[in-house]
N, C-alpha and C positions, 0 to 999 in steps of 0.2 A: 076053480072057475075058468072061463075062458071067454076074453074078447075076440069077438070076428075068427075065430078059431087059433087065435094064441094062445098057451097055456100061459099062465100067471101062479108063481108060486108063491102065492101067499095075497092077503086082503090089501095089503098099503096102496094107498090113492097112486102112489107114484108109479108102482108097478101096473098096475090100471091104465096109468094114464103111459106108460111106455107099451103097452100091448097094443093100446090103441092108435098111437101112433105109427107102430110096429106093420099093424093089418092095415096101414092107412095110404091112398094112392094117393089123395091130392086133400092134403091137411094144410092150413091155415093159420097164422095166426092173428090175431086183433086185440091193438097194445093201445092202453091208454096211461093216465096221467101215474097211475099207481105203478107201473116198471119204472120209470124216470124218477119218482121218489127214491128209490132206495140205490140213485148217485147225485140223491143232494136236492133236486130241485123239486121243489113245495110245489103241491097241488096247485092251480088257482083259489081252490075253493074251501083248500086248509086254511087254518086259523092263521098258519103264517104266508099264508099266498099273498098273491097281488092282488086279488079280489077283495082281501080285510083292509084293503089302504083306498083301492080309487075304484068307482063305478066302471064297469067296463062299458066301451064306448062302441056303441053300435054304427055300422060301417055309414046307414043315410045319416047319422050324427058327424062324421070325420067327416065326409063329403058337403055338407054343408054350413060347418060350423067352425069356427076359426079357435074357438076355445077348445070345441070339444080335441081338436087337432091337437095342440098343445097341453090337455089333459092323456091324450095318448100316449105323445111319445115320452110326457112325464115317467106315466108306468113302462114306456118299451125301456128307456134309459136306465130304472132300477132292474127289473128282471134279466137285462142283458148280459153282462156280465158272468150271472150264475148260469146259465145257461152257455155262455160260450166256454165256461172252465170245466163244464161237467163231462166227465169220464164214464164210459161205457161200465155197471155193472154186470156182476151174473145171470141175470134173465137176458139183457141182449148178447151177452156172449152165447148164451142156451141154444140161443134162436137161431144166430151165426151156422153155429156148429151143426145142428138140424138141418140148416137147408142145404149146408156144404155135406150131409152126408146123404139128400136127397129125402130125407125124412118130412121135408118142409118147403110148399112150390112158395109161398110170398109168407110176407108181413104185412098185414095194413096196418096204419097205426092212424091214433088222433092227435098224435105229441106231434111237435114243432122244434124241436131240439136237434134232429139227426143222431141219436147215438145208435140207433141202428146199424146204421152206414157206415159208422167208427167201430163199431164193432166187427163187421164182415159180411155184414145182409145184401145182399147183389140187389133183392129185388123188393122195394120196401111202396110203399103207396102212402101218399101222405095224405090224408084226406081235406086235413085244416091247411096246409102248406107248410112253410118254411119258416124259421126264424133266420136262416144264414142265408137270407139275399133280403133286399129292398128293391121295390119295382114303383117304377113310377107311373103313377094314374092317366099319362098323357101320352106318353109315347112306349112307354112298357119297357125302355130299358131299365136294367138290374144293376145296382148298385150294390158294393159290399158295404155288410154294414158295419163292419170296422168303423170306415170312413163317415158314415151316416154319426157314428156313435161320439167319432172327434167331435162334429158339428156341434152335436149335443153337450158336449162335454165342455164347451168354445162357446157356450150361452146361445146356438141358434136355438129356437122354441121349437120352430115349426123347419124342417129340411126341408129343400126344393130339387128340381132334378138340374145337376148341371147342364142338361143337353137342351132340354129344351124349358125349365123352370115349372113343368109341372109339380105335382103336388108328389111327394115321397110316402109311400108305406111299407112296411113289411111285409113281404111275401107269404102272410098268415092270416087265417081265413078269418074275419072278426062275425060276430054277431049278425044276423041280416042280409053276411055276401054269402051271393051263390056257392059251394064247392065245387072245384073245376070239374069240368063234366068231363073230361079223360079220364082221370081219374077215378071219380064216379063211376064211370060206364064199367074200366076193369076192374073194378073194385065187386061189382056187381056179378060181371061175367063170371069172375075165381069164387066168388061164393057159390051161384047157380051151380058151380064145378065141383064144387069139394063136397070130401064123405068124412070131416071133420076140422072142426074150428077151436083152436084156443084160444079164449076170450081170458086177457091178462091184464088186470090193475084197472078195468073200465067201471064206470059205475053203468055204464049201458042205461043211461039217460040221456045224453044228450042226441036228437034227432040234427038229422037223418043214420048219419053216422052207427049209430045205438042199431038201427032195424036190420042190420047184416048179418050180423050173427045170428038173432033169429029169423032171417031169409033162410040162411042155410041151413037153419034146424027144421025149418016146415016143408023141405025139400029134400031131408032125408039126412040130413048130415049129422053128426055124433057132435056136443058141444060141451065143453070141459071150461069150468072157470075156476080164474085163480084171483078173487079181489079180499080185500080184510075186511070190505065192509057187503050187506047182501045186496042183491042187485035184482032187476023183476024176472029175472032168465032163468034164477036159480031155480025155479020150482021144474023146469025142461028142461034141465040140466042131464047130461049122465052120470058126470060130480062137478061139486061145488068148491072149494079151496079155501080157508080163510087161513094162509099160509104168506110168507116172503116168497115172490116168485123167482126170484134165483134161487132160494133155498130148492123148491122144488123143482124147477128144472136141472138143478145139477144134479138129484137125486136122481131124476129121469134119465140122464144121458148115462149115468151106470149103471140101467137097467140095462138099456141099448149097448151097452160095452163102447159107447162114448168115451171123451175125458173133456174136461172142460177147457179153450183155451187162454189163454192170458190177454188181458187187453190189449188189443191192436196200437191202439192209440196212447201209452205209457211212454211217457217221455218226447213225446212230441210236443 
């Protein structure tokens, strides 16, 4: 068989899905909670997420509610931690290596961790934001949250901003707030762009986020997913994955005569 006029010698997904990256000018990828699994950090919505301990606190809740505020940073104060020690595995190194060989123009992702960026991704799109800053609701300076996390640690409930004692959150989109519209907009524009998208570890439910992938499918794009549970895309799919995604992108990069590389970020 042959994709876009690669040959492919033999049926394996991975080779499929290296051919199709192969014929591919402006490929995608779109990473959710399921890459970040597989260095350590639990789903929200797994059994051992954050989710199974405290309701998640929607953003007009934190803005008007003094409880809800100190239910927040209850949960930022446990997840933190695992999230700051978390190391880049094989699917973000895949991804690294794809765009550094030109194989791959962005990453959008819906995680909040950065291991993208620890990996070697130049050009990554966060859509929910950030967990490694804290911004403050008044004046919009950014705090590290290192510091934010002393506080926490030090018995404050609720953080305030040094500069001007506004109200402290993390740089992470919660429930109800807008996603930045830069973001958005390019986020939008490289789908409208690309002639294929790989959707990795998303459950391709949560909206707006979720409608990307299939933007770029109803506009012609080639859509490859790699989740272990089914998702509503699979059925438009060209193939479907219910694989470890660094297993299979390391598979893919020695289609491509890639190698895989070593974590950036080891021993830092």
């Amino acid at each position: 068989m042959t994709e876009r006029g690669i040959p492919v010698a033999d049926e394996a997904p991975e080779a499929r899905l290296a051919a199709l990256l192969a014929g591919a000018r402006h490929a995608l990828a779109f990473t959710g909670a399921g890459i970040s699994t597989e260095s350590g950090i639990p789903d929200f919505r797994s059994p051992g997420g954050v989710w199974a301990k405290y309701q998640p606190v929607l953003y007009d809740e934190f803005l008007s509610s003094d409880e809800a505020r100190r239910r927040y940073w209850r949960m930022k104060r446990e997840g933190y931690r695992e999230l700051r020690d978390a190391r880049p595995n094989a699917g973000h190194r895949a991804l690294a290596r794809l765009e550094a060989a030109g194989r791959l123009r962005a990453v959008i992702t819906q995680n909040i961790d950065g291991l993208h960026q620890d990996a070697g991704s130049r050009r990554v799109l966060e859509l929910h934001g950030t967990s490694r800053a804290c911004v403050c609701l008044g004046c919009g300076v950014r705090h590290d949250p290192d510091a934010v996390q002393a506080l926490l640690d030090g018995g404050v409930e609720v953080p305030r901003c040094a500069a001007c004692g506004g109200l402290l959150k993390s740089a992470t989109i919660s429930f109800g707030q807008p996603l930045p519209v830069a973001v958005l907009a390019e986020a939008v524009e490289l789908c409208d762009a690309s002639d294929l998208v790989l959707a990795l570890g998303s459950s391709l439910v949560v909206e707006p986020a979720a409608s990307l992938p299939l933007r770029a499918r109803q506009r012609g794009a080639r859509l490859v997913i790699v989740n272990h549970t089914p998702t509503p895309l699979d059925r438009v799919a060209d193939l479907a994955l219910r694989e470890s995604i660094g297993a299979v992108l390391t598979r893919v990069l020695g289609h491509l005569g890639l190698e895989l590389p070593a974590d950036p970020s080891a021993g830092s």
